[in-house]
SEBA-342414 format. One record per atom (N, C-alpha, C): residue number from 1; chain; atom name; z, x, y. Coordinates in pm, 1 decimal. Layout:
REM SEBA-342414
nr | kette | atom | w | u | v
NUM | A | CA | Z | X | Y;
...
***
This chain:
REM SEBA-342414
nr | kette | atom | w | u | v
1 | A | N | -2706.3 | -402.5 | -1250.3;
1 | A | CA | -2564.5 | -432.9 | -1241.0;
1 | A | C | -2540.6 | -580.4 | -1267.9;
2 | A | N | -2390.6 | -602.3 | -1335.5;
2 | A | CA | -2405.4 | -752.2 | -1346.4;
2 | A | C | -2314.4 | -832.2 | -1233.1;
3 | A | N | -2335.4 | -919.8 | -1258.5;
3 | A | CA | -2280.2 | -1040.3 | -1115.1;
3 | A | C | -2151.2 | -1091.2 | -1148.2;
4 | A | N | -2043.1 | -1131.3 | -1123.0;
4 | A | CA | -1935.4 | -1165.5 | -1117.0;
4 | A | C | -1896.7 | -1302.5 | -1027.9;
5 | A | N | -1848.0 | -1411.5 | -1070.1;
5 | A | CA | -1811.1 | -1544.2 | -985.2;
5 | A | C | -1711.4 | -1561.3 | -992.6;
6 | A | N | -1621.3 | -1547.4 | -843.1;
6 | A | CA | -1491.3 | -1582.2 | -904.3;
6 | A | C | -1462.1 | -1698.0 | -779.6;
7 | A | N | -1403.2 | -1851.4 | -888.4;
7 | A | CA | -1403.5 | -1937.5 | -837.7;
7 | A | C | -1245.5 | -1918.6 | -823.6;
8 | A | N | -1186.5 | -2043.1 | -711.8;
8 | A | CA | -1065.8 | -2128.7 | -645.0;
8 | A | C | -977.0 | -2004.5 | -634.5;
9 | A | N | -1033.6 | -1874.3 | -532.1;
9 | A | CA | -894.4 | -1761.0 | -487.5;
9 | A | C | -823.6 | -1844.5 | -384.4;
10 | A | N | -710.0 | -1819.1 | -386.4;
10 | A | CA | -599.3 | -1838.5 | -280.3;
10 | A | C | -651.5 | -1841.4 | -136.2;
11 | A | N | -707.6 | -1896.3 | -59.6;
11 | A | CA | -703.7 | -1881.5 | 90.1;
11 | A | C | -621.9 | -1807.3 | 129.6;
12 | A | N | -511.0 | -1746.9 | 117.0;
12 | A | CA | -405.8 | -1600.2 | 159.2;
12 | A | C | -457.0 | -1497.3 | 86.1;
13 | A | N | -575.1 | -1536.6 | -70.6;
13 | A | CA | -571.5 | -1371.4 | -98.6;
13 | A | C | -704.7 | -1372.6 | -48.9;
14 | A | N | -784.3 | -1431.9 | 14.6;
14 | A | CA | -901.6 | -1400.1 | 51.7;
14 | A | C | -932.8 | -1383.1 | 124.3;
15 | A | N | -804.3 | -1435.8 | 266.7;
15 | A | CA | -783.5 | -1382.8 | 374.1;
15 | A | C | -764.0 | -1222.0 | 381.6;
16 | A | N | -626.7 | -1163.2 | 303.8;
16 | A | CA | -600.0 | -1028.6 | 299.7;
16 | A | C | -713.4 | -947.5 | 225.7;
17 | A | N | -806.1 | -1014.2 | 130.7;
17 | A | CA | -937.8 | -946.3 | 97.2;
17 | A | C | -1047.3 | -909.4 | 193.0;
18 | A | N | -1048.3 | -978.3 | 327.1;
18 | A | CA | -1115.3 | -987.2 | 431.7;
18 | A | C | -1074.0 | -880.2 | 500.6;
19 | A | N | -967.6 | -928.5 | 556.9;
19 | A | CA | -913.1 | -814.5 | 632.9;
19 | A | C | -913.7 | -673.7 | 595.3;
20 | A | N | -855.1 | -640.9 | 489.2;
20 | A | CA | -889.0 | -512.3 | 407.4;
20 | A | C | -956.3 | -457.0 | 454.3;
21 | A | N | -1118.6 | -527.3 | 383.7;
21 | A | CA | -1238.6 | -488.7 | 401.9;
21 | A | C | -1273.5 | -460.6 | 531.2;
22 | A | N | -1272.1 | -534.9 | 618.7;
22 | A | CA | -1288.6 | -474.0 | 744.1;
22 | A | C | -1230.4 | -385.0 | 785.9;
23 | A | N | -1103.9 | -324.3 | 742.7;
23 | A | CA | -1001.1 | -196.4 | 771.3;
23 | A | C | -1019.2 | -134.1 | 720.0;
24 | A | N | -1165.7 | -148.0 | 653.8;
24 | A | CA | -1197.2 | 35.5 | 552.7;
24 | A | C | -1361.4 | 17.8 | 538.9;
25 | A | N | -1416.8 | -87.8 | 636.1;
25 | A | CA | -1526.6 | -123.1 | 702.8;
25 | A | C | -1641.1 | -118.7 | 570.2;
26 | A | N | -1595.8 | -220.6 | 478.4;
26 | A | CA | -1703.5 | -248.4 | 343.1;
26 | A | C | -1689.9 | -419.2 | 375.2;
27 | A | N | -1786.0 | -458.9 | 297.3;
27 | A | CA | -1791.1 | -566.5 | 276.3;
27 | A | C | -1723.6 | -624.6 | 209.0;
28 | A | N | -1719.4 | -778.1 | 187.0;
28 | A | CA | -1594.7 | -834.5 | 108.7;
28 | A | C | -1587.8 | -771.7 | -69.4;
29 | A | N | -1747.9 | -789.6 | -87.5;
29 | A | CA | -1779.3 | -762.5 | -191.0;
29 | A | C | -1711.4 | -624.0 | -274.1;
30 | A | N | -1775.9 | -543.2 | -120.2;
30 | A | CA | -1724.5 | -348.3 | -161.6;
30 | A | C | -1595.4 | -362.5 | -171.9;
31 | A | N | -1536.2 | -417.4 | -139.9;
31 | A | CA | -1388.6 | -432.2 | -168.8;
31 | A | C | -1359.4 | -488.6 | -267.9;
32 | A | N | -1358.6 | -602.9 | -312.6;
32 | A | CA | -1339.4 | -620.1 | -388.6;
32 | A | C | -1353.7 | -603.5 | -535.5;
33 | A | N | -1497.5 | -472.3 | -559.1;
33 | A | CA | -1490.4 | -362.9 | -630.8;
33 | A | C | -1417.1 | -272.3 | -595.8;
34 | A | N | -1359.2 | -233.6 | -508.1;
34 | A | CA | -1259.8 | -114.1 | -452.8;
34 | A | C | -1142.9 | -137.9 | -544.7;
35 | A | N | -1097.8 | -244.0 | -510.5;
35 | A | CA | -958.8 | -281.9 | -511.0;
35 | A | C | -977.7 | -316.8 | -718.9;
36 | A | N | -1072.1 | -331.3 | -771.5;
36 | A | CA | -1069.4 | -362.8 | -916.7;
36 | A | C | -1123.1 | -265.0 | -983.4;
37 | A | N | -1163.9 | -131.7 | -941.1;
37 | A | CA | -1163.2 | -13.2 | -975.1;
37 | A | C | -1049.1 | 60.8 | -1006.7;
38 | A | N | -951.4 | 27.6 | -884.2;
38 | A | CA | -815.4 | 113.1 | -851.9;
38 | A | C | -733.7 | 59.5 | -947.4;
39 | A | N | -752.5 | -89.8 | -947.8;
39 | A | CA | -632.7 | -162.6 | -1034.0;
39 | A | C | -671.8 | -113.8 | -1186.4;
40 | A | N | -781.8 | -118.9 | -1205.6;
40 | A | CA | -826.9 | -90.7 | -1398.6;
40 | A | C | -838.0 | 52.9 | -1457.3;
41 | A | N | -850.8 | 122.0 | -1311.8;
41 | A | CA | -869.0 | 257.9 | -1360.3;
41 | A | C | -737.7 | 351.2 | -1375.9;
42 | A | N | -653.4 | 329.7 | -1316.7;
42 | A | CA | -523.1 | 397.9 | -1314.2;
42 | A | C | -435.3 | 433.5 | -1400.9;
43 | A | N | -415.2 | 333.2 | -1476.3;
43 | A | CA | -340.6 | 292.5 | -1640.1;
43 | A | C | -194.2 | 304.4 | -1535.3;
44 | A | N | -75.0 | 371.5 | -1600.5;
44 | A | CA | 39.2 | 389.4 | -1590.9;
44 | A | C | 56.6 | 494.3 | -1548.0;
45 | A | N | 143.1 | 538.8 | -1432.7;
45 | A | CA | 186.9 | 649.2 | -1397.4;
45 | A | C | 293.1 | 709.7 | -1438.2;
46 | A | N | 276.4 | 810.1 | -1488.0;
46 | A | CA | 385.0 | 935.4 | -1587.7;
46 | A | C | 483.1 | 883.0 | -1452.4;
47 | A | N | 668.7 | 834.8 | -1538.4;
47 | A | CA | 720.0 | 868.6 | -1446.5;
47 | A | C | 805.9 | 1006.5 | -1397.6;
48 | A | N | 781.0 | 1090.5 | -1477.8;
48 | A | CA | 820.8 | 1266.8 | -1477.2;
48 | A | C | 695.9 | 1303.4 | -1347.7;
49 | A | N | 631.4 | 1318.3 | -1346.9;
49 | A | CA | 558.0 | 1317.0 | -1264.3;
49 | A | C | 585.6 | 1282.9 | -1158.8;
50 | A | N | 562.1 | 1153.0 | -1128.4;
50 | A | CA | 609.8 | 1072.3 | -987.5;
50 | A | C | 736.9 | 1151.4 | -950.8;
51 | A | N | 848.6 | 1119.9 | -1015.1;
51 | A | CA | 966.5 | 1184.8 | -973.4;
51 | A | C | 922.9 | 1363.8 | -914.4;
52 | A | N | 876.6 | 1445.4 | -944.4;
52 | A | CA | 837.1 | 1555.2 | -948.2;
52 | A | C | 774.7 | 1549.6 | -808.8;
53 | A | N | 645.5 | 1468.5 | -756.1;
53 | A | CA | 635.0 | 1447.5 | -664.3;
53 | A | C | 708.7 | 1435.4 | -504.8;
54 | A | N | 782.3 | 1337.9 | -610.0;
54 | A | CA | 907.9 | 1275.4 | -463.5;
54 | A | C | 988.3 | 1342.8 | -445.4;
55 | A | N | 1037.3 | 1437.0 | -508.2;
55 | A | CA | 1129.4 | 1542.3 | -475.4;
55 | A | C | 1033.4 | 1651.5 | -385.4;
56 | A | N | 926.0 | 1671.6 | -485.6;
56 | A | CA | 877.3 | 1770.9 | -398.0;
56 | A | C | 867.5 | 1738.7 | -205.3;
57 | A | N | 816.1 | 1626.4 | -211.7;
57 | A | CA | 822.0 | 1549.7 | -42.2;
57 | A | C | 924.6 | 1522.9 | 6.1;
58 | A | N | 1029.4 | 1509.9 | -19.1;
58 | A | CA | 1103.1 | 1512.0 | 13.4;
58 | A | C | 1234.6 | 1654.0 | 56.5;
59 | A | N | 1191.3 | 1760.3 | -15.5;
59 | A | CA | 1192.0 | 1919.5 | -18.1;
59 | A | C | 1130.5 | 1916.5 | 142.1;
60 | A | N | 977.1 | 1897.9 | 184.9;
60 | A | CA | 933.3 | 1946.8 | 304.0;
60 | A | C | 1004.1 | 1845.0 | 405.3;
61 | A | N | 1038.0 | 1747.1 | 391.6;
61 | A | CA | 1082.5 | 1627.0 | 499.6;
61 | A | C | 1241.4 | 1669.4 | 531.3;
62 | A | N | 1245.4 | 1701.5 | 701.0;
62 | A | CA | 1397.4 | 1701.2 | 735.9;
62 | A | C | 1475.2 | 1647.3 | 705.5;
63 | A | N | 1606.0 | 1655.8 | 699.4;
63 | A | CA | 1696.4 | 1608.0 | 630.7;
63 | A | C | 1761.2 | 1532.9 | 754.1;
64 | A | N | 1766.0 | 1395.7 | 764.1;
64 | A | CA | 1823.5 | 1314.5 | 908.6;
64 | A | C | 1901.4 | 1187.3 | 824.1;
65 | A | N | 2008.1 | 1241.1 | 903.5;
65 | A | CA | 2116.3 | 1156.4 | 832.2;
65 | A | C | 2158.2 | 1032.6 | 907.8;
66 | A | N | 2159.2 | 892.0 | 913.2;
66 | A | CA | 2167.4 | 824.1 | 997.7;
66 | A | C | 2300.3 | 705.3 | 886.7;
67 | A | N | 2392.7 | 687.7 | 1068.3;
67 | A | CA | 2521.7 | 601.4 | 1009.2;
67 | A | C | 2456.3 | 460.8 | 1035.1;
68 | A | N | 2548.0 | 360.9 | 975.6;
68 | A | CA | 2534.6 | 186.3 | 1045.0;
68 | A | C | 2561.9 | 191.9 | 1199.3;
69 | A | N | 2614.9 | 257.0 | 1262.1;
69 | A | CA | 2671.1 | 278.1 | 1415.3;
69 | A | C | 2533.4 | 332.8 | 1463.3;
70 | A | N | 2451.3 | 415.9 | 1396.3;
70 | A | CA | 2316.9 | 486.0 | 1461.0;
70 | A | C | 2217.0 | 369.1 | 1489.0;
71 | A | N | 2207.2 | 292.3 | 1345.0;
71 | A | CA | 2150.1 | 204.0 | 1355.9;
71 | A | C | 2146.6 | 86.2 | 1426.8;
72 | A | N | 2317.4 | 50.1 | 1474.0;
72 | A | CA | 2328.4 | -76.0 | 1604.9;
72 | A | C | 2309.9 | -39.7 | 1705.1;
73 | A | N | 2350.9 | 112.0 | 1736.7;
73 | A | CA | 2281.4 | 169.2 | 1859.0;
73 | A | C | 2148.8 | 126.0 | 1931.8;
74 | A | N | 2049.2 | 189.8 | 1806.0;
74 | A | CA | 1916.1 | 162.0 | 1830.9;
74 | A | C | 1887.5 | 16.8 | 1842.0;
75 | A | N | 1926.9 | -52.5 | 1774.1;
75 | A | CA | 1875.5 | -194.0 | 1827.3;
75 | A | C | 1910.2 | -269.6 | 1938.5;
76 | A | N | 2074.9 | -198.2 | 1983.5;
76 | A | CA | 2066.1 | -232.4 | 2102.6;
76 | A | C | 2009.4 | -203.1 | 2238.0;
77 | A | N | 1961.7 | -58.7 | 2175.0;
77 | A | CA | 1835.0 | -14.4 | 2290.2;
77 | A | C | 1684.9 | -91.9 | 2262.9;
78 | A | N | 1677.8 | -164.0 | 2155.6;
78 | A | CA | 1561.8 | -244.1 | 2138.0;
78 | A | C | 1452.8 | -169.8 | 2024.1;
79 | A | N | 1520.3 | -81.2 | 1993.4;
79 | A | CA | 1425.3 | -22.0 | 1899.4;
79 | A | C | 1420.5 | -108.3 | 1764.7;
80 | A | N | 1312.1 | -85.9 | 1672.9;
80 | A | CA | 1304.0 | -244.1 | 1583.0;
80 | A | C | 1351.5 | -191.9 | 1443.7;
***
């Protein structure tokens, strides 16, 4: 396999590269093949598709209708 150096990342993206990794318990490294697998391998997503999807999920998900009045409610009970 070959080696890869990648110099001067962001201290914020290498932070959230860290963290990641520990939230899916690989190393910085495994991650950071994770995450450049996902990004190169994907290409573009059909958006007929996607749409097709989101309807479909949204088909099984209740239908809850909420006003601006529902919503000051709740925050004045503290909900976030």
């Amino acid at each position: 396999m070959a080696t890869l150096t990648i110099k001067n990342i962001p201290e914020r993206l290498r932070r959230r590269l860290k963290e990641s990794a520990a939230e899916h318990r690989r190393s910085i490294n495994g991650e950071a093949i994770s995450c450049l697998e996902k990004a190169l391998a994907g290409g573009r997503v059909d958006p007929q598709e996607f749409l097709a999807q989101a309807r479909a999920l949204r088909q099984r998900l209740p239908r809850i209708f909420l006003t601006d009045r529902d919503l000051r409610a709740a925050r004045r009970e503290g909900r976030p």
